[in-house]
DRENDO-1510 file (C-alpha; in Angstrom, 1 decimal, always signed):
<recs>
REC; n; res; u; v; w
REC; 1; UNK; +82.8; +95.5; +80.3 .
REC; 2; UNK; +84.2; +96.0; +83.7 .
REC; 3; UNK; +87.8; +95.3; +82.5 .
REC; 4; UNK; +87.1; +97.8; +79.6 .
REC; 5; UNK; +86.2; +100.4; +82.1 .
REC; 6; UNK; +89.1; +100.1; +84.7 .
REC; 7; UNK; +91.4; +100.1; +82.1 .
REC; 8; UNK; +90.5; +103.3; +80.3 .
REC; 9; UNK; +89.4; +104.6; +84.3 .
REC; 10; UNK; +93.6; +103.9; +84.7 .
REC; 11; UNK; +94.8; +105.0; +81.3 .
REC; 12; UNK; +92.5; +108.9; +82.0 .
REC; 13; UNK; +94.4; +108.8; +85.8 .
REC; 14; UNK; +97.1; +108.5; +84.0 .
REC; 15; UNK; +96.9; +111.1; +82.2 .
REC; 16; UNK; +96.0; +113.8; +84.5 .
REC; 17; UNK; +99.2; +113.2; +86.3 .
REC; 18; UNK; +101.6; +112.6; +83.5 .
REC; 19; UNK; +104.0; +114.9; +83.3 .
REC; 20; UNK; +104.6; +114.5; +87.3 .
REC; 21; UNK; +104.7; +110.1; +87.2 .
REC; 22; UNK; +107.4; +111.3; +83.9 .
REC; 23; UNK; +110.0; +112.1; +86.9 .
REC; 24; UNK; +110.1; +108.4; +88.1 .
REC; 25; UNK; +110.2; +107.4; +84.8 .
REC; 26; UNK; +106.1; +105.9; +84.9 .
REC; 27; UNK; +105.3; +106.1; +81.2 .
REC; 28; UNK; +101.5; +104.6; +80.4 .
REC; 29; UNK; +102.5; +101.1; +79.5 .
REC; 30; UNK; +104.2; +101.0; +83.3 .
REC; 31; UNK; +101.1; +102.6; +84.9 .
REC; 32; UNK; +98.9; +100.4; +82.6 .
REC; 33; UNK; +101.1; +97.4; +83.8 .
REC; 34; UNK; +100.6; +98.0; +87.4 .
REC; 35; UNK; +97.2; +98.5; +87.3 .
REC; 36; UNK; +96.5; +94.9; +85.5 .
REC; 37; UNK; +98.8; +93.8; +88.0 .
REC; 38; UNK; +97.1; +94.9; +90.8 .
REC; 39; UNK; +93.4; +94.7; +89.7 .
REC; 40; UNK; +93.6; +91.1; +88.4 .
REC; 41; UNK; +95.6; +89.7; +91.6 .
REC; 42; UNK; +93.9; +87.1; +93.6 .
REC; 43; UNK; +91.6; +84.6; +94.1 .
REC; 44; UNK; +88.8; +87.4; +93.5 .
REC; 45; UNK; +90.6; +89.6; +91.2 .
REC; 46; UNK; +88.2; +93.3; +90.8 .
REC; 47; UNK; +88.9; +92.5; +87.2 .
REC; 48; UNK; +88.1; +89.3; +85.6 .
REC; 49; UNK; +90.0; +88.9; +82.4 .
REC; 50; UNK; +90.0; +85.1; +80.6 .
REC; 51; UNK; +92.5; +84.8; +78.0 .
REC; 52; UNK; +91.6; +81.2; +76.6 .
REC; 53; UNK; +89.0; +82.0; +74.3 .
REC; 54; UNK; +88.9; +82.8; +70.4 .
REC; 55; UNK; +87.4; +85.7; +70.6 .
REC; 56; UNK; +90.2; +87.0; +73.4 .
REC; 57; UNK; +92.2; +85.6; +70.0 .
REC; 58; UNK; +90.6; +87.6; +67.2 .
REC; 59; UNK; +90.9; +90.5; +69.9 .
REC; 60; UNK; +94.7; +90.4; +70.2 .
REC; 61; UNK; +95.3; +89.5; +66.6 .
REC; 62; UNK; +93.5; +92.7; +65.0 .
REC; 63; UNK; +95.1; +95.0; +68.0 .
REC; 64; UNK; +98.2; +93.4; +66.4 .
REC; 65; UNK; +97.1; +94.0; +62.7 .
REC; 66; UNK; +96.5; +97.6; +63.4 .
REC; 67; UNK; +99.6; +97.9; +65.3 .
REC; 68; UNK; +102.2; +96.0; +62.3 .
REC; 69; UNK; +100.0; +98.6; +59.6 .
REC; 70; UNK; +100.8; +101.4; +61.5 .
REC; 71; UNK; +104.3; +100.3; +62.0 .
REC; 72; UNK; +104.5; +99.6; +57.9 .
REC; 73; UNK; +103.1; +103.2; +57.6 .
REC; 74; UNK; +105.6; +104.6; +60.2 .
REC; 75; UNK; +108.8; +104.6; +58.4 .
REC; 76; UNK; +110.8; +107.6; +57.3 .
REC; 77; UNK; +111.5; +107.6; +53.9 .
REC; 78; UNK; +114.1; +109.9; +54.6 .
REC; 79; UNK; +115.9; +107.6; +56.8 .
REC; 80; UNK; +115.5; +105.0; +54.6 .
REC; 81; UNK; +116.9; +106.2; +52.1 .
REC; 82; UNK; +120.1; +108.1; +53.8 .
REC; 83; UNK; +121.0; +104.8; +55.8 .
REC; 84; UNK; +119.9; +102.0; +53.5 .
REC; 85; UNK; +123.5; +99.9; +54.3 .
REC; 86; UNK; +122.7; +100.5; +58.3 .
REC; 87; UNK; +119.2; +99.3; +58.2 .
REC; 88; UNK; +120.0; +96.0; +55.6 .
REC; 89; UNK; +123.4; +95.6; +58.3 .
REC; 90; UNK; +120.6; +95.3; +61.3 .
REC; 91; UNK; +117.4; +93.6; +59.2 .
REC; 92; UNK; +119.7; +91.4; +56.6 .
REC; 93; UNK; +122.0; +90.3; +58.9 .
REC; 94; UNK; +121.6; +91.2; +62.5 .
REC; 95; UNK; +118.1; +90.3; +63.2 .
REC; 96; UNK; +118.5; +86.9; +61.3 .
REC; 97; UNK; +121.6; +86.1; +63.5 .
REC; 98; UNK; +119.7; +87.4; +66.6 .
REC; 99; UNK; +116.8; +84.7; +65.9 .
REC; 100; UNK; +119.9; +82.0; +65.1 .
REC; 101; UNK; +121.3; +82.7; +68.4 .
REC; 102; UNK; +118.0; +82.8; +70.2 .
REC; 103; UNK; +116.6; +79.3; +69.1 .
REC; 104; UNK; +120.8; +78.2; +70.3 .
REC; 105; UNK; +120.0; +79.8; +73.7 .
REC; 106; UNK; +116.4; +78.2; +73.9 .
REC; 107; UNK; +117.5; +74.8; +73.0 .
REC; 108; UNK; +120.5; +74.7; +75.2 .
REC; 109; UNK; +118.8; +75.8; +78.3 .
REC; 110; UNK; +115.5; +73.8; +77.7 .
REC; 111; UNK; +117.0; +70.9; +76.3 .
REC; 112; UNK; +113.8; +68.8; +76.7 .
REC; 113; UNK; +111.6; +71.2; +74.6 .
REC; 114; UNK; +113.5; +70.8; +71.2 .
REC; 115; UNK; +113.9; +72.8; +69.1 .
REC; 116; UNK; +110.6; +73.9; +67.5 .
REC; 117; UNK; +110.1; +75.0; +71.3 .
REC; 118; UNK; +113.2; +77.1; +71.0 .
REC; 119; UNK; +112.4; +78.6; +67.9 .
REC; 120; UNK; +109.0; +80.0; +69.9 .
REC; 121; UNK; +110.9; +81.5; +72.4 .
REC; 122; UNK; +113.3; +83.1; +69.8 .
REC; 123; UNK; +110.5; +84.4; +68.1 .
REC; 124; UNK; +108.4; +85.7; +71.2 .
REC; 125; UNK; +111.5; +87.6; +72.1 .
REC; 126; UNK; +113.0; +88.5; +70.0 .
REC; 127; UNK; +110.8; +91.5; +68.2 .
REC; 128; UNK; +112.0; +95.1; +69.0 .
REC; 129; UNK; +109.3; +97.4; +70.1 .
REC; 130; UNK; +110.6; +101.3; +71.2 .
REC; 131; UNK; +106.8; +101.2; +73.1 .
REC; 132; UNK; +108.6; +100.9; +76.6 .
REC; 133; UNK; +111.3; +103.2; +76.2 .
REC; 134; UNK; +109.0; +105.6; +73.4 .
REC; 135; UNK; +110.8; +109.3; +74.6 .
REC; 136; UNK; +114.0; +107.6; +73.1 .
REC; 137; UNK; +113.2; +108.7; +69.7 .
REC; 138; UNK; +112.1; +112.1; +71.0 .
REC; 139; UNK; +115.8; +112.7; +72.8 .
REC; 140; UNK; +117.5; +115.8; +71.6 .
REC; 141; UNK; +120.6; +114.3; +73.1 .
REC; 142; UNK; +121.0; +111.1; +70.3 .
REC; 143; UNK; +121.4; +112.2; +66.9 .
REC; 144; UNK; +118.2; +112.2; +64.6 .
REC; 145; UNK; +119.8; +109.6; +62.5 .
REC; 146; UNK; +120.1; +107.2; +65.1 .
REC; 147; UNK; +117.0; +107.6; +66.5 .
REC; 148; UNK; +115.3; +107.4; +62.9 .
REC; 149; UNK; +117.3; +103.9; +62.2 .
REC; 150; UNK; +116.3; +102.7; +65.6 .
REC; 151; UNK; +112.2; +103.9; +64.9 .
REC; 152; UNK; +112.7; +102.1; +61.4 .
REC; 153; UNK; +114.2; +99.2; +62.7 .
REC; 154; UNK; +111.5; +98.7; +65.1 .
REC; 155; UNK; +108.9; +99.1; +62.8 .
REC; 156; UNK; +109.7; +96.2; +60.0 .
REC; 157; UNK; +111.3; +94.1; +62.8 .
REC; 158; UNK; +108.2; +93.0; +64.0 .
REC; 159; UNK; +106.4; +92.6; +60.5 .
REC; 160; UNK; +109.4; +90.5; +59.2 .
REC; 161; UNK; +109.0; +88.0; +62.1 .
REC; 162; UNK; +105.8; +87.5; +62.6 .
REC; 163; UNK; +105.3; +84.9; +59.8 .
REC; 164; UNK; +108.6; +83.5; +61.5 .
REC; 165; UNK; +106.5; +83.6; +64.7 .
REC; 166; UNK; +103.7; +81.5; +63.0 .
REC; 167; UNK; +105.8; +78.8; +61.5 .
REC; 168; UNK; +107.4; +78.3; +64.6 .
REC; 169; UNK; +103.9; +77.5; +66.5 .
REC; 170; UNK; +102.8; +75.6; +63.7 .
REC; 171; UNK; +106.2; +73.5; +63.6 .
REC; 172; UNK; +106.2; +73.3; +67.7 .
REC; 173; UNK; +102.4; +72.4; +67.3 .
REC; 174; UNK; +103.2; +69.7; +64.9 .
REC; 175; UNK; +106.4; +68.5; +67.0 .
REC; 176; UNK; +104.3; +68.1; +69.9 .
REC; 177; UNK; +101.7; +66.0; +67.6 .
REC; 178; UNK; +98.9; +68.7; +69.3 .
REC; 179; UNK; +96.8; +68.0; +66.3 .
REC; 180; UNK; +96.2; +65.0; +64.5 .
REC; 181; UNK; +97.2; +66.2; +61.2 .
REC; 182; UNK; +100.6; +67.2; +63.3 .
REC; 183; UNK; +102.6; +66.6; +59.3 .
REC; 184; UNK; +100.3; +69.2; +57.6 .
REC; 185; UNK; +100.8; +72.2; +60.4 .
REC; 186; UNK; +103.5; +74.0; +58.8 .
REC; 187; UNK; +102.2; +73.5; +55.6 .
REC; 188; UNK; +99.0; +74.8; +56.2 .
REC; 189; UNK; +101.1; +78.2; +57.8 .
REC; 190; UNK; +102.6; +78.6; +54.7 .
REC; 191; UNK; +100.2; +78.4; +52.8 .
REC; 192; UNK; +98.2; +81.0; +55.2 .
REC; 193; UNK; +101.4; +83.3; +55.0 .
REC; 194; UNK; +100.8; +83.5; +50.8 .
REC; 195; UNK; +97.2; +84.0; +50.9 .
REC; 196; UNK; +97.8; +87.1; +53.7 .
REC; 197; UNK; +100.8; +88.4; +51.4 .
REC; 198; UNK; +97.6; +88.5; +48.5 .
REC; 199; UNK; +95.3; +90.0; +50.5 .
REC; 200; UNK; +97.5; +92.8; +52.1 .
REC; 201; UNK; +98.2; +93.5; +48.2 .
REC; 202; UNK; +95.0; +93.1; +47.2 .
REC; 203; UNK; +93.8; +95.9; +50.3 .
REC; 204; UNK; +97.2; +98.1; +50.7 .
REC; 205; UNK; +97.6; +98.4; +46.9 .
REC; 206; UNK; +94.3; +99.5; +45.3 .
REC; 207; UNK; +93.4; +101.6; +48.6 .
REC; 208; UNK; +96.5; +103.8; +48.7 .
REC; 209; UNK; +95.7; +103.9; +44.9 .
REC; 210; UNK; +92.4; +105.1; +45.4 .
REC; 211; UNK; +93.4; +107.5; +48.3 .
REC; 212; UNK; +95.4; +109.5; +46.6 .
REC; 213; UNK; +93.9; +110.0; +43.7 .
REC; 214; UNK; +90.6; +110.9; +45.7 .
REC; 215; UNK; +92.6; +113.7; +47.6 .
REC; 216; UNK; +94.5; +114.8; +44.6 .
REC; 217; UNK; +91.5; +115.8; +42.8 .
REC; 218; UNK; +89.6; +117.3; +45.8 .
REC; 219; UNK; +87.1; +115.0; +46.4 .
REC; 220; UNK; +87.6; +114.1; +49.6 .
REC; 221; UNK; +88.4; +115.4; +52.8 .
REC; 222; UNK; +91.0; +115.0; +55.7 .
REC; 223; UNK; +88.8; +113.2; +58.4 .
REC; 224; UNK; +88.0; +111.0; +55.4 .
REC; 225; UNK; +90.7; +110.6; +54.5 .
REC; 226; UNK; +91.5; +109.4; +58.5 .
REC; 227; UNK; +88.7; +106.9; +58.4 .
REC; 228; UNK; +90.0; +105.5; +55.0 .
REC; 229; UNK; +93.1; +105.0; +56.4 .
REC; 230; UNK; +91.8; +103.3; +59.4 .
REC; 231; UNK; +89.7; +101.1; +57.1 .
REC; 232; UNK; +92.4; +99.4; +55.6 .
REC; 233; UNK; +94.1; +97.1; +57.8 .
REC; 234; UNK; +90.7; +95.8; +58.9 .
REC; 235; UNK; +89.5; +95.3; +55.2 .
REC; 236; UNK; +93.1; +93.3; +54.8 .
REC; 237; UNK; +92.5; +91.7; +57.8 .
REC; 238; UNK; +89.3; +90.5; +57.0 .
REC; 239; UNK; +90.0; +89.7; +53.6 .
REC; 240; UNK; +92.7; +87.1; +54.7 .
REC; 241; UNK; +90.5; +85.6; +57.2 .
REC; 242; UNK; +88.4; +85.1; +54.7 .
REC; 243; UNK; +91.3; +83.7; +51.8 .
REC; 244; UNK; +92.4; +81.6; +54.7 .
REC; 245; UNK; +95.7; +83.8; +55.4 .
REC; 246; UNK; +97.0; +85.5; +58.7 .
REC; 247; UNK; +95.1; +88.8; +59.4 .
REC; 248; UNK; +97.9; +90.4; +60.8 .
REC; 249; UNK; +100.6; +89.8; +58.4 .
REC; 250; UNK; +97.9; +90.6; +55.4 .
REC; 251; UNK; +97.6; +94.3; +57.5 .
REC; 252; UNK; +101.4; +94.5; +57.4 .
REC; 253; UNK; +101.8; +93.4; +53.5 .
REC; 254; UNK; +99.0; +96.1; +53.4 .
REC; 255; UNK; +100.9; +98.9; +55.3 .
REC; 256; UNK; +103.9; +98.5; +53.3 .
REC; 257; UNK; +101.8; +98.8; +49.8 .
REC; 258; UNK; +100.4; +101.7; +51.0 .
REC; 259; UNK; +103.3; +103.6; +52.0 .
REC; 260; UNK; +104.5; +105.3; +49.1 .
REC; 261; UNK; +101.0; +106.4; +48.5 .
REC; 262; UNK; +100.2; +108.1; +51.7 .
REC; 263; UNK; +103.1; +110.6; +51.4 .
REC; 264; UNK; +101.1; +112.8; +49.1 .
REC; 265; UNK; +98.0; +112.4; +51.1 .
REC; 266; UNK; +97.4; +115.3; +53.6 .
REC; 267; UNK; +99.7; +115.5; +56.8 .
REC; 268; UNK; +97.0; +114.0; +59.3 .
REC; 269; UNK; +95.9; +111.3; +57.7 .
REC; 270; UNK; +97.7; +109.0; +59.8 .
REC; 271; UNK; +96.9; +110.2; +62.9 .
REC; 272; UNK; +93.3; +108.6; +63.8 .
REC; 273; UNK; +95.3; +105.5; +63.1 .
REC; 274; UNK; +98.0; +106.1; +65.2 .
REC; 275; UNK; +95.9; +107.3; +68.4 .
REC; 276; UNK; +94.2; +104.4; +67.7 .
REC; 277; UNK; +97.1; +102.2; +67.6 .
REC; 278; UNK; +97.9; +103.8; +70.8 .
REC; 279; UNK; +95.2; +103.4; +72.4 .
REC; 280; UNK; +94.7; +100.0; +71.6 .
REC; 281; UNK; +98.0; +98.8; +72.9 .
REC; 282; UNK; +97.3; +100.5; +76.0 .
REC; 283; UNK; +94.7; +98.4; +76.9 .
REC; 284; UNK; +97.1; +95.4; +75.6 .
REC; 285; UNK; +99.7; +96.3; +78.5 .
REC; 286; UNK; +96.6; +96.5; +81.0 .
REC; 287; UNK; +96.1; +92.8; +79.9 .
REC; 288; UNK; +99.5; +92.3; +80.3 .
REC; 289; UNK; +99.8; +92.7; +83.8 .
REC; 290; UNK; +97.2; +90.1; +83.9 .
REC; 291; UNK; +99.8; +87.4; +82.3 .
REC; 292; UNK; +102.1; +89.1; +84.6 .
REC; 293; UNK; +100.2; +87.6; +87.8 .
REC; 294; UNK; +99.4; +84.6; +85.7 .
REC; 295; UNK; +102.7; +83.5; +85.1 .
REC; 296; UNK; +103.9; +83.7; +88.6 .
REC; 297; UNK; +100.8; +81.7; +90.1 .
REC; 298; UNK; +101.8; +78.4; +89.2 .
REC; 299; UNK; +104.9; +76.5; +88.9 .
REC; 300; UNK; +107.9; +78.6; +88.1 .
REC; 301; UNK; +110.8; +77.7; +85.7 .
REC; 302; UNK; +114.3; +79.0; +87.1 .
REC; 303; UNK; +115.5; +78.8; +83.4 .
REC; 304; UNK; +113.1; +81.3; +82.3 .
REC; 305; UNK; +115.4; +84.1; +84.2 .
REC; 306; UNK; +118.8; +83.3; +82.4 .
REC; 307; UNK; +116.8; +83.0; +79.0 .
REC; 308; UNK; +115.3; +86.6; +79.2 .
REC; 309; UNK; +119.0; +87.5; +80.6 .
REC; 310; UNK; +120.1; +86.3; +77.5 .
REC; 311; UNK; +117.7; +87.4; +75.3 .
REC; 312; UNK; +118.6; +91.1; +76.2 .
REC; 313; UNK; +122.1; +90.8; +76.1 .
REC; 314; UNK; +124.1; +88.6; +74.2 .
REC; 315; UNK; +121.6; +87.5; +72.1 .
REC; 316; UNK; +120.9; +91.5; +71.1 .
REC; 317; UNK; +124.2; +92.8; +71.7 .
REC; 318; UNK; +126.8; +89.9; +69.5 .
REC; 319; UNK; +124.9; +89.6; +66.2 .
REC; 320; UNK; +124.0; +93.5; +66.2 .
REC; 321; UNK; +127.6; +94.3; +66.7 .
REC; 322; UNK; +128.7; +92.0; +64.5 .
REC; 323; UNK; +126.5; +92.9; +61.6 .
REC; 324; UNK; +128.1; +96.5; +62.6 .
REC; 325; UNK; +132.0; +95.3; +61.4 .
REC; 326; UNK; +132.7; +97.8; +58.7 .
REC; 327; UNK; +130.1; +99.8; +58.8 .
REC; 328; UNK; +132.0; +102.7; +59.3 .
REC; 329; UNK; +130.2; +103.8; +63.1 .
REC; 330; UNK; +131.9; +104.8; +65.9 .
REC; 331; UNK; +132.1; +102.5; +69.1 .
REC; 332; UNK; +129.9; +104.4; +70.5 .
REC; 333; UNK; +127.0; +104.3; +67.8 .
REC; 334; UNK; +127.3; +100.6; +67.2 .
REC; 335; UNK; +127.3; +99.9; +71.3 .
REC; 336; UNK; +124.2; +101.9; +71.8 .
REC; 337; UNK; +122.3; +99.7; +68.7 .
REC; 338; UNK; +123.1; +97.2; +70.1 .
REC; 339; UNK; +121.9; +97.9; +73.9 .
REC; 340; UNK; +118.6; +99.8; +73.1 .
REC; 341; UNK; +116.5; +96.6; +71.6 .
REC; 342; UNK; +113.8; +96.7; +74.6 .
REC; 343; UNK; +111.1; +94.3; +74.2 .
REC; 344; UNK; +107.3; +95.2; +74.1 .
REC; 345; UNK; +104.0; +95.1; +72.3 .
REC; 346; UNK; +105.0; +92.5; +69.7 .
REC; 347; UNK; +106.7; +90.3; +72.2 .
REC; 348; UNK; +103.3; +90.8; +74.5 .
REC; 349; UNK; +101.2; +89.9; +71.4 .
REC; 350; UNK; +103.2; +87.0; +69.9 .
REC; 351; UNK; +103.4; +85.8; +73.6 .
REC; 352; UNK; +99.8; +85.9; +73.7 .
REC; 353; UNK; +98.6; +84.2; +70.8 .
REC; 354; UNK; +101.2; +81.1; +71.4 .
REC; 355; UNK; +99.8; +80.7; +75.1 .
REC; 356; UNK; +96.1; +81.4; +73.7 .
REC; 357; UNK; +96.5; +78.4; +71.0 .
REC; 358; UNK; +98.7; +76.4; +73.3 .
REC; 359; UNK; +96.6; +76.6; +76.6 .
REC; 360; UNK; +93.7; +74.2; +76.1 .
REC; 361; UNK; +96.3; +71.0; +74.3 .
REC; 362; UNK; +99.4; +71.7; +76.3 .
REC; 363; UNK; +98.8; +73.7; +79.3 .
REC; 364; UNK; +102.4; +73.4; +80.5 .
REC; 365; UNK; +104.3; +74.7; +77.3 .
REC; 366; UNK; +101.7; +77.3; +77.1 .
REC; 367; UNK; +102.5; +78.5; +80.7 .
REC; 368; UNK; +106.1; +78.2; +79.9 .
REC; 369; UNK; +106.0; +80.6; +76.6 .
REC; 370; UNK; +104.0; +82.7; +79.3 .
REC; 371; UNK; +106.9; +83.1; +81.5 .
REC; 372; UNK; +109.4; +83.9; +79.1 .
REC; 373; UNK; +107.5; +86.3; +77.4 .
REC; 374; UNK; +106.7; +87.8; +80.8 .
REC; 375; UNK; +109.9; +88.0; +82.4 .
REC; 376; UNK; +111.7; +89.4; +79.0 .
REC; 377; UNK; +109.5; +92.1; +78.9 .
REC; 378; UNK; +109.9; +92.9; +82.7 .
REC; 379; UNK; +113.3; +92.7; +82.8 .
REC; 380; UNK; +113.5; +95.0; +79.3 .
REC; 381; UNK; +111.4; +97.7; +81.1 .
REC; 382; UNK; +113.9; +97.7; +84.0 .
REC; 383; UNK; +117.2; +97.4; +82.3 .
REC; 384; UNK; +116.6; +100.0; +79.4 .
REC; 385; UNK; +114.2; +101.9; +81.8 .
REC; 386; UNK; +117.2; +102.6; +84.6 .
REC; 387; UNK; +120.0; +102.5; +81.7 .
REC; 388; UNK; +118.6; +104.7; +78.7 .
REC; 389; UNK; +118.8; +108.1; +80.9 .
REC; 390; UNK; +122.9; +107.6; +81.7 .
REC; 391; UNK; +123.4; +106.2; +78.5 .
REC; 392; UNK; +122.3; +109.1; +76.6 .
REC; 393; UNK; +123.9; +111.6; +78.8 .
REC; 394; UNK; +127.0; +109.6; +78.5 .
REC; 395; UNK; +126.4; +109.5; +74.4 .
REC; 396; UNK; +125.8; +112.9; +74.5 .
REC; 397; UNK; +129.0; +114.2; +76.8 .
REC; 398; UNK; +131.0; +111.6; +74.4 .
REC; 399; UNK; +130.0; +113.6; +71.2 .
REC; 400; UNK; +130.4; +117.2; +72.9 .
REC; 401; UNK; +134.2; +115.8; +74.0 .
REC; 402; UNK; +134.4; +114.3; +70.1 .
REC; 403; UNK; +133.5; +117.5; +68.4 .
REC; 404; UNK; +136.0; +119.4; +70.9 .
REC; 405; UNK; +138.8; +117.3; +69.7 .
REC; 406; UNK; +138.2; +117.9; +65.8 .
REC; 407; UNK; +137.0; +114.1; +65.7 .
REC; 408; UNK; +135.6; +114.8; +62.3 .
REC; 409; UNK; +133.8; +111.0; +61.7 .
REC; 410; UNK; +131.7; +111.7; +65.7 .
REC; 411; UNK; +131.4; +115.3; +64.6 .
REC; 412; UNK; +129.6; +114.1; +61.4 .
REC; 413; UNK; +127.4; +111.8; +63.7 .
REC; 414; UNK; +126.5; +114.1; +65.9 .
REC; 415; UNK; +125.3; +116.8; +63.0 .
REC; 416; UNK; +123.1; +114.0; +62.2 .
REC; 417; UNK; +124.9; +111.9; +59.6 .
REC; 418; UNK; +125.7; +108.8; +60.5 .
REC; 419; UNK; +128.9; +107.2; +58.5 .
REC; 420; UNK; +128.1; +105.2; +55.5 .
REC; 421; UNK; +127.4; +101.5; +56.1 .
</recs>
C-alpha cells in the first residue's frame, strides 16, 4: 500500500506544479520516473516493489488490456480514412520491416542468445508509444494530418505486436527448454492468441451492439454509458482468461469491434476510460523507475547500449523511410515519421511480463530483456525529449519558407493534407 501511496503522493506533486516542471520539459511519466528511481534505490529502498510474482503479472497485464482497448478505441476515423495508403505504407510494410531488422540487430550483437532471444528484444522495442513525447500530437506547429497518422500509428502498433510479443517468449521459452513441454510452447500461444481473438469478439462485438442501441433509445445515461465502456476490456479480459486466451490481446480484439459503435454513443463516453488509462500507466512508469535501478544493480551488458542505439535509429528510421518510396511526401514529412517513434508504455509492459515469466527459470535472460527494455526507453525519452522541440520549429520554418515559394505539394501539407500514398 505504501508504494500505491507514494506513487499517487508523486503523481498529485506533480500536478500542482505542472505547468512550471512543462519549461524543462518534466512531463508526468519523467516525474513519475524519477520518483521510482529515487524511492526504490538502495539496500532499504522507502518503497518496496517485488516484481516476481503473478499477481505483479495479472497487474501489468490488465493495466495493459486497458491500455491496447483504449488505444483500439482511439483512432480517428477521419484519419483513417483520408490516409489509408500512409497508414498500410507504415503498418503493412514499415513496422514488419522494423521487426525484420530488429531480430537482425539482436542476433548479430548477441550472437549467443539466438534468435528466438532476438526476436524478444525486437518485440520489446520495437512498439511505438507517443506516451513520452504526448504534447506532440497537441503541436500547432506539425500539420493535423501528421500528427493524426502518427496518433493512429501508435495506437494499432502496439495491438498488432503484442501477439508477436507472445510467440516470441513462448518460442525463446521453448528454445531455452524452460519448460519440459519446451515443443508445445508456441503451440499452446497460438492457440491462446485464437481463443483471445473469440473472446475480444465475443465482448467488443455484442457490447458496442448493446451500447448503442441503449443510448439510441434513451435508456441510458452518459456516466453509464462511461462505466459500460470501462466494463468491457475487463469482461474481455476475463473472458479469455477463462477460454484459455491472452487477456490483453482479447481487450484489443475487443476495442477494435467496438469502435464503429462508439461513434454514435455520446461524446464522453470514452473518457472515464481514458483517465483511467492514464492514470494507470502513471503508476506503470512509477514502477518503471524501479526496473530502472534494477537493471543497473547487477551485472551490466555493454551490448545493451548499441542495441537501444539501434533500435531508435536505423532500425526506426530505414524501414519507415523505405516503406515511404512513392508515397508522394515531402523529405521533410517522411524524415520526421521516421525520427518520432519514441518508445514507452508498451515497450515498459512487454518488458515486464518477459522479465516477470523469465525471472524465476532464467534469471540472466530475464535481467538482460530488463536492460534493453530499460535503456531503449531511457535513451527514447532523451533523444526525442531534447530533439522534438527543434525539430518541429525547424518543420514548421521549412513549411512557412515552402508556402512562400509557391511549393504547392508542402503548401498542401501544411493546410493539412498530406499527399496521397
Amino acid at each position: 500500500m505504501i508504494a500505491l501511496a507514494v506513487s499517487m503522493g508523486t503523481l498529485f506533486v506533480w500536478a500542482l506544479v505542472a505547468g512550471r516542471l512543462a519549461r524543462w520539459s518534466i512531463t508526468a511519466p519523467v516525474a513519475m520516473t524519477a520518483a521510482g528511481v529515487v524511492l526504490t534505490a538502495g539496500t532499504h529502498p522507502l518503497v518496496q516493489i517485488t516484481l516476481t510474482t503473478d499477481n505483479a503479472e495479472h497487474a501489468v497485464e490488465i493495466i495493459l488490456a486497458v491500455l491496447l482497448f483504449t488505444d483500439a478505441t482511439d483512432v480517428p476515423a477521419g484519419v483513417v480514412h483520408g490516409q489509408r495508403g500512409l497508414l498500410t505504407r507504415l503498418l503493412v510494410l514499415g513496422l514488419p520491416l522494423t521487426l525484420g531488422a530488429g531480430v537482425l540487430a539482436g542476433g548479430l550483437l548477441f550472437w549467443g542468445g539466438g534468435w528466438w532471444q532476438a526476436a524478444l528484444f525486437a518485440t520489446v522495442t520495437v512498439p511505438i508509444d507517443l506516451a513520452p513525447a504526448a504534447e506532440l500530437i497537441r503541436d500547432p506547429r506539425l500539420p493535423a494530418w501528421l500528427r493524426g497518422v502518427l496518433t493512429v500509428e501508435s495506437g494499432l502498433n502496439d495491438g498488432i505486436v503484442a501477439p508477436v510479443f507472445l510467440l516470441a517468449l513462448a518460442g525463446f521459452e521453448a528454445h531455452g527448454g524452460v519448460h519440459e513441454a519446451a515443443s508445445d510452447q508456441v503451440g499452446d500461444a497460438i492457440n491462446a492468441l485464437l481463443w483471445a481473438v473469440l473472446a475480444g469478439v465475443l465482448v467488443g462485438r455484442p457490447g458496442g451492439w448493446l451500447l448503442r442501441r441503449s443510448w439510441l433509445a434513451g435508456w441510458t445515461r452518459p456516466a453509464a454509458v462511461r462505466l459500460g465502456v470501462l466494463a468491457l476490456p475487463l469482461a474481455a479480459y476475463a473472458l479469455a482468461g477463462e477460454l484459455g486466451g491472452n487477456g490483453f490481446v482479447a481487450a484489443f480484439v475487443a476495442g477494435l469491434c467496438f469502435t464503429p459503435y462508439s461513434r454514435a454513443l455520446p461524446g464522453q463516453a470514452l473518457h472515464l476510460l481514458e483517465d483511467a488509462g492514464t492514470l494507470l500507466s502513471l503508476a506503470l512508469w512509477f514502477v518503471f523507475g524501479k526496473v530502472v535501478t534494477q537493471a543497473f544493480t547487477g551485472d551490466f551488458d555493454g551490448r545493451v547500449v548499441a542495441y537501444a542505439a539501434l533500435s531508435l535509429t536505423v532500425v526506426r528510421i530505414l524501414p519507415v523511410l523505405l516503406s515511404l518510396r512513392g508515397s508522394g511526401l515531402e523529405r521533410n514529412d517522411r524524415l520526421l515519421l521516421a525520427w518520432l517513434g519514441p518508445r514507452g508504455l508498451a515497450s515498459i509492459v512487454f518488458g515486464l511480463l518477459a522479465f516477470i515469466g523469465l525471472a524465476p527459470v532464467d534469471a540472466p535472460a530475464a535481467d538482460l530483456v530488463g536492460q534493453v527494455m530499460t535503456m531503449t526507453v531511457l535513451m527514447s525519452l532523451v533523444l526525442h525529449g531534447l530533439t522534438y522541440g527543434p525539430l518541429a520549429e525547424r518543420y514548421a520554418a521549412a513549411r512557412e519558407r515552402a508556402e512562400g515559394g509557391g511549393d504547392g505539394g508542402a503548401a498542401g501539407a501544411a493546410a493539412g493534407a498530406a499527399p496521397g500514398g
